[in-house]
MARMI-270265 format. One record per residue: x, y, z of N, C-alpha, C in turn. Coordinates in pm, whole numbers, plus 50000, padded with zeros to 5 digits. Atoms other than C-alpha are relative to their C-alpha. Layout:
<rs>
XYZXYZXYZ ...
</rs>
This chain:
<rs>
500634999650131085002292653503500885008349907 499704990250105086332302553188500055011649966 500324987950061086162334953011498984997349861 501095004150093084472322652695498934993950077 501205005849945082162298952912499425014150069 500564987149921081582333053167499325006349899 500564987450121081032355052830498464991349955 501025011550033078482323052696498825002650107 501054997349920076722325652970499155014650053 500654988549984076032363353058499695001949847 500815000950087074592361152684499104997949992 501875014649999072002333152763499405005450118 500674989950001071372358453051499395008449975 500654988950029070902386952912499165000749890 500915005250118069272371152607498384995650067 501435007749945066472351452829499125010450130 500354992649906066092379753128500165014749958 500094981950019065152418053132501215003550143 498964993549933068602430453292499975014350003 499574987249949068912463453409500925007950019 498714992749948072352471353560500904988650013 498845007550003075402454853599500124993750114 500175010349849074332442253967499214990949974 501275011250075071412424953795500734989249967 499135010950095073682410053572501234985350152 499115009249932076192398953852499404992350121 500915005849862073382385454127499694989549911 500615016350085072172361153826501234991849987 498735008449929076032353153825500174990050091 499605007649826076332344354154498974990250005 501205012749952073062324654168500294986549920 499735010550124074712305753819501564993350089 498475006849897077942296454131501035011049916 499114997250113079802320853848501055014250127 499294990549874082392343554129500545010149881 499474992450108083622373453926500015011350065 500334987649982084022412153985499145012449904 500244989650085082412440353840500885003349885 499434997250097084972451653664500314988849895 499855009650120085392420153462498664999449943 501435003250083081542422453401500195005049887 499204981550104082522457453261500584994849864 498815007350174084982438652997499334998849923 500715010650043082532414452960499305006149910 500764994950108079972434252824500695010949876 499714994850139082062457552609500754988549894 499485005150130083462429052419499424993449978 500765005750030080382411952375499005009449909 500844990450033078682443952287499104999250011 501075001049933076232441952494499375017350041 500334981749990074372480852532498624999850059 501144995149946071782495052683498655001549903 501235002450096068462489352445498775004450095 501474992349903065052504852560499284987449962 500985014050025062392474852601498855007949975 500384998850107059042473552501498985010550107 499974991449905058022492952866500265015649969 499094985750042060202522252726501164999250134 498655003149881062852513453057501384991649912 498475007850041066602505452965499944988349987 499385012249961068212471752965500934998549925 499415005750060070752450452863499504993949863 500855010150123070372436552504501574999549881 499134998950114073192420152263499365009049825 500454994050093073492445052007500304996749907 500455009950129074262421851695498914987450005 500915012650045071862395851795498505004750031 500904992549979068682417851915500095012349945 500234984550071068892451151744499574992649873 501124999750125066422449251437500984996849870 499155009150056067692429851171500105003549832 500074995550116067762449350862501395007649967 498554999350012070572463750669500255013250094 499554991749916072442494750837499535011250002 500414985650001071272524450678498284995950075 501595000349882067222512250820500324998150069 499625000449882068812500351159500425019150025 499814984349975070302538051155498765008649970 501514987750057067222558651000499224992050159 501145004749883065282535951280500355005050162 498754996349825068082544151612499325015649957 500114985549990067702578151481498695012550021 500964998949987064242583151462499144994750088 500355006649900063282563551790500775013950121 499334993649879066042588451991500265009950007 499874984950007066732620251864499555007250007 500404986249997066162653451941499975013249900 498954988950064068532677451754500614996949946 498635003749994070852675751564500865016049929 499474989150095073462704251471501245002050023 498895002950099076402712451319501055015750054 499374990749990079272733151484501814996949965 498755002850064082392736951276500794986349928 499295017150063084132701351208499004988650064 500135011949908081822686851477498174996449946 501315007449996078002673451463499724994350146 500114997149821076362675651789498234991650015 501825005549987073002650351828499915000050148 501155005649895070402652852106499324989449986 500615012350055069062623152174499005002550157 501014999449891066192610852450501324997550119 499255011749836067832600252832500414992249968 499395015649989070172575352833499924990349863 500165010950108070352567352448501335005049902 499084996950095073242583152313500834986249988 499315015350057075212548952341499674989349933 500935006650053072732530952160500235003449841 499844994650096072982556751871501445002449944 498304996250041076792561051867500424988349954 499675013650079077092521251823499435000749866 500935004950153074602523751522500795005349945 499134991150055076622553351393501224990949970 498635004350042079952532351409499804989349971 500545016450114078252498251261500065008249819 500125000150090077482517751000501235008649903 498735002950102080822525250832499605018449962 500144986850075080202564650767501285003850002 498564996649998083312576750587500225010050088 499504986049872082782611150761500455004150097 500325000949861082662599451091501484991850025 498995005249948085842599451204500184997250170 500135002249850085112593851594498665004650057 501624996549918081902589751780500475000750138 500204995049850081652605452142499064998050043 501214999649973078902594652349499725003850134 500574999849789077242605152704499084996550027 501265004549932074212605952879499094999749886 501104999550076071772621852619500865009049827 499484988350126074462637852335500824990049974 498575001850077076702625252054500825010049974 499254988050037079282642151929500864992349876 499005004750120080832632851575500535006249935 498994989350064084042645751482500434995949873 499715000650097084762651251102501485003950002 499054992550113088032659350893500055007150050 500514988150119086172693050751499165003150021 501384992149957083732718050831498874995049837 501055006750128082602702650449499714989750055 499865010149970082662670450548498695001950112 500794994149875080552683650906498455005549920 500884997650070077922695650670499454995049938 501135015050071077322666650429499644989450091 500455009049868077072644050735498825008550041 500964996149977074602667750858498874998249932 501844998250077072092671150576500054983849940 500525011850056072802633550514499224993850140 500595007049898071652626250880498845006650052 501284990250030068662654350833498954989949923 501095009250146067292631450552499434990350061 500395012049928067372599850755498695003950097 500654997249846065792620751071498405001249930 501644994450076061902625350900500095013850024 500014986250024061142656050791498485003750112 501074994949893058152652951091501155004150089 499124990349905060942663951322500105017449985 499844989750041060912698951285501165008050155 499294996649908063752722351502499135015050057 
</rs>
């Protein structure tokens, strides 16, 4: 099989089934005759941009993130990521440091780099923390109180 047909198809997977993990993904493979390794899943999904999305359970999954993430322009897709996952957010020197829930900082770091923020010159993501490095400790500051505004002011620290 192809690579476009392979990619085509773990779409119409992960589009029609609640996926989980990347064994999920490659057992529906195998059952589709599709032979492949992990690590090409791996590819697969970062150049499909395929991410980890919380369902409606509150449990992970797979979910294309231009064709399932909420379909409004960027700044409400962001005010919405941000206000669904965050914890914290704060501001040391050049950097910007968000808490987010378990397992959602990659969720929030894609929204972050959809949405074109000049500030944001590199998003870092892990388990439950971003990390966005500015310029300019100025720069680190208006990013802050512009991503304060978004967060509702029911958040309190």
């Amino acid at each position: 099989m192809h690579k476009n047909e392979r990619q085509a198809l773990i779409k119409q997977i992960v589009s029609q089934h609640t996926i989980r993990t990347q064994e999920e993904l490659l057992a529906y493979l195998q059952k589709q005759e599709v032979d492949t390794t992990q690590a090409t899943i791996s590819r697969d999904i970062r150049e499909l941009q395929i991410i980890k999305g919380i369902d409606e359970t509150g449990q992970t999954k797979f979910m294309s993130y231009n064709t399932e993430a909420d379909n409004f322009n960027e700044t409400n897709k962001l005010t919405s990521v941000i206000n669904d996952t965050v914890t914290k957010i704060e501001h040391v020197q050049f950097l910007i440091i968000i808490h987010t829930l378990a397992d959602h900082a990659n969720l929030l770091s894609a929204t972050i780099d959809d949405s074109e923020i000049d500030e944001v010159k590199c998003s870092l993501a892990g388990f439950d923390t971003v990390v966005l490095i500015t310029a300019s400790e100025e720069q680190a500051t208006a990013l802050e109180k512009q991503l304060k505004l978004l967060w509702n002011e029911t958040h309190t620290e």
